[in-house]
N, C-alpha and C positions, 0 to 999 in steps of 0.2 A: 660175499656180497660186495657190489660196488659201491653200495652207501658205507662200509667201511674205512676204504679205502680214499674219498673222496676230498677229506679235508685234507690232509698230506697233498694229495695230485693237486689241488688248486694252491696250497705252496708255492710246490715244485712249479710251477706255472708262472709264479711271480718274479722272473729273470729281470725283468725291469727297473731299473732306475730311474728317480725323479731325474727332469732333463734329458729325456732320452729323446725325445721329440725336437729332432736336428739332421742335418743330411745336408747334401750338395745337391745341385741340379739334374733335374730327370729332362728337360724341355727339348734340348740336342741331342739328338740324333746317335752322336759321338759324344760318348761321354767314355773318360779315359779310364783303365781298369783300377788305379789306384781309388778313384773316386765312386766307381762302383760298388768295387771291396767294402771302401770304407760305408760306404752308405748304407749296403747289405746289411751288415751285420751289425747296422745297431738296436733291432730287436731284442739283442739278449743284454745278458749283464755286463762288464767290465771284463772279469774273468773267462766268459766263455769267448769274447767277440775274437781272440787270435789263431785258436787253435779251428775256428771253425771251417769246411768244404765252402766253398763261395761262386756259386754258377751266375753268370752274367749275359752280355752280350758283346759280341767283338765286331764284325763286320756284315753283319746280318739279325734277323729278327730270331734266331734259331737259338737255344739257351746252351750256352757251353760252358766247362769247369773254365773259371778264372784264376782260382788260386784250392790245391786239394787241403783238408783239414785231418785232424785226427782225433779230436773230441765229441764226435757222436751229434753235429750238429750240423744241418747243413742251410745255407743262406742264399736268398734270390734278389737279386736288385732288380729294379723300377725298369720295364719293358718302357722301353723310349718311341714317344711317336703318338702317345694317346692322352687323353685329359684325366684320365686316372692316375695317379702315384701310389705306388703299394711296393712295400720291402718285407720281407717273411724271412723268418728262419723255425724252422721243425727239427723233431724226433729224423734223426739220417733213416731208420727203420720205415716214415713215411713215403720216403723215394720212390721206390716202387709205385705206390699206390697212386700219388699225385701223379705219375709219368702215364700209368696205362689209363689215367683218368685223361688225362692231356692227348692220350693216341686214341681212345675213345670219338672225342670230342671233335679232334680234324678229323677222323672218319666219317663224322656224321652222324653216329652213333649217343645222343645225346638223352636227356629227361630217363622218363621210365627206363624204358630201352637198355639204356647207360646202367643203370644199377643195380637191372636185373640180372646183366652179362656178371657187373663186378662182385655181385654178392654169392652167385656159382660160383667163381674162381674162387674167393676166399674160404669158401665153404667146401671145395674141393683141397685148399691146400695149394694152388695155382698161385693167388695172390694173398700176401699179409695187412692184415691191419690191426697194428699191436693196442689194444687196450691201454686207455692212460697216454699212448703218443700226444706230444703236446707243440704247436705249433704257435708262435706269436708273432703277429701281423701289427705295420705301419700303415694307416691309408689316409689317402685325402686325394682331392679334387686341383687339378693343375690350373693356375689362375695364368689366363692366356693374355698380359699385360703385362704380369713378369715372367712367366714363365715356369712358375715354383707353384708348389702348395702353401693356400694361406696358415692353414695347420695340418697339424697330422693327430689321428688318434688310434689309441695301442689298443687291441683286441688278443686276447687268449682264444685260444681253442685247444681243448683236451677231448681226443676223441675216446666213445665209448659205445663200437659197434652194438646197435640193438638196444642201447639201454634205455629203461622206461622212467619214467616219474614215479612208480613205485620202486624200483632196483635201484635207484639214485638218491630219492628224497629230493628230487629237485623240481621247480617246477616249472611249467613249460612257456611260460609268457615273462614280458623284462618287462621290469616292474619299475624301471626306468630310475635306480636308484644303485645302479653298479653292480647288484648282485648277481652272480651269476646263475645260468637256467638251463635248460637242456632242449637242444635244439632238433629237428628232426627223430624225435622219439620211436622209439623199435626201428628201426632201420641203419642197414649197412652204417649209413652215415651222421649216425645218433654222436651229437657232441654237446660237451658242455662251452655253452658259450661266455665269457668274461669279458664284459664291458669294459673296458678301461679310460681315462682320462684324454679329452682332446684339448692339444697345445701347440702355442704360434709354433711354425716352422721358424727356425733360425737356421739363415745358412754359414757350413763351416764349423757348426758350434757342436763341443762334444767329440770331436771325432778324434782316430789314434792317428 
């Protein structure tokens, strides 16, 4: 059962440190790889942020390795050019899945469409989506005065293809008090969602 297993996986979810709501500038265009890096991977804890794969942007809008990892984690920095700000780092075993979702998506191939294609594959053994992968996202809204996010707030995601609110014990609406719910019930892309904490951006602050 996955209600088993569930208080453990939202643990393991908890890579976060207080203060982690920090980073450099996404607003240029060019923003240099160290600053990427560094901005990338502050999703995770202390310990994981060095050893992790680090995909960025170099001279186009196209996502490339910036720096490779070998701890099983892998980290995206802030697509420059739009008024959203978002830094993620996931399960490496997610790769795949978020990649043919993304070559999905420039095809045109989107909504229903989209998931019915991905839930064949995975169900054929085509494509994986490991139970319990856990993915932790930075976002916030780019304040076009300075340039930066007024804050940023940390969100978990622990996906658990198909699971229900009975197989989880969880339930399905945020009850707006942090705890975490289950989002997209019985489907491919059934995940437990974790609220987490929104705080000022500080820039420079925190970083290795």
């Amino acid at each position: 059962m996955i209600r088993s297993g569930i208080a453990g996986i939202a643990r393991t979810a908890l890579l976060v440190s207080a203060g982690l709501v920090a980073g450099t500038s996404a607003a240029a265009m060019q923003v240099s790889v160290e600053e990427q890096i560094a901005a990338a991977v502050l999703p995770l804890g202390h310990e994981h942020r060095g050893e992790a794969t680090v995909f960025g942007y170099r001279d186009s809008l196209h996502l490339g390795v910036l720096r490779w990892g070998s701890n099983g984690f892998v980290c995206e920095s802030d697509r420059p050019g739009d008024a959203r700000y978002q830094v993620r780092c996931f399960d490496a075993a997610l790769t795949q899945f978020f990649r043919r979702r993304d070559e999905l998506n420039a095809a045109g191939i989107q909504g229903d469409a989209r998931w019915e294609l991905m839930e064949a594959e995975v169900k054929t053994g085509i494509l994986e989506l490991p139970p319990g992968s856990i993915e932790v996202a930075l976002k916030g809204r780019i304040n076009e005065s300075t340039g930066e996010p007024d804050s940023l707030t940390i969100t978990h995601y622990i996906y658990l293809p198909f699971a229900t609110p009975e197989s989880t014990g969880l339930s399905t609406t945020d009850g707006g008090d942090g705890k975490p719910y289950l989002m997209d019930p019985g489907h491919l892309d059934a995940h437990m969602h974790v609220p987490g904490p929104t705080r000022p951006f500080r820039r420079g602050s925190n970083l290795r």
